[in-house]
C-alpha positions, 0 to 999 in steps of 0.5 A: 278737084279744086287747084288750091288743094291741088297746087298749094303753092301755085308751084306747078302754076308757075313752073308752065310759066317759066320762060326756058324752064329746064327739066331738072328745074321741074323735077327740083319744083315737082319735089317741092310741091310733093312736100308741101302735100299732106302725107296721107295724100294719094298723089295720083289723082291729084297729078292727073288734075295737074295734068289735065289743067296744065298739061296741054304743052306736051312739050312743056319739061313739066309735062313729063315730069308729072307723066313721069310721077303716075309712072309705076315705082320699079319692081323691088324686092321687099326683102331689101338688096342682096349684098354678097361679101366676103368670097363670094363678092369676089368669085361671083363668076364661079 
């Protein structure tokens, strides 16, 4: 994969680069740099690509960060949430 279709910008490039960088700093870049993809991107292989080029600071924020991204989304309900209101909400116990 070329790194140019990869990292657009160079903003996962240049986050390895900050000196000090703070997880919530790459989390803010990380969103950036998904926003900058085309929407009918699969992220996947392309975070491994990142991964496998940049990754070799296990401790890096970043790192985990991307790690993070492969991470499967929480198992949701596609019905939505389940709001209780009224009498129920308030004698949920009973």
């Amino acid at each position: 994969m070329d790194l140019t279709k990869a990292d657009p910008k160079g903003l996962i490039r240049e986050s390895y680069r900050i000196e000090g960088i703070t997880a919530a700093e790459c989390r803010s870049i990380f969103m950036d740099w998904a926003l900058s993809l085309p929407l009918d991107a699969d992220t996947r292989p392309v975070v491994l690509h990142l991964l496998a080029t940049y990754g070799g600071d296990k401790t890096h924020p970043m790192t985990a960060v991307l790690q993070a991204a492969l991470e499967p989304a929480a198992a949701k309900d596609p019905s939505g949430p389940k709001r209780r209101g009224g009498r129920a909400a308030r004698f949920a116990d009973r």
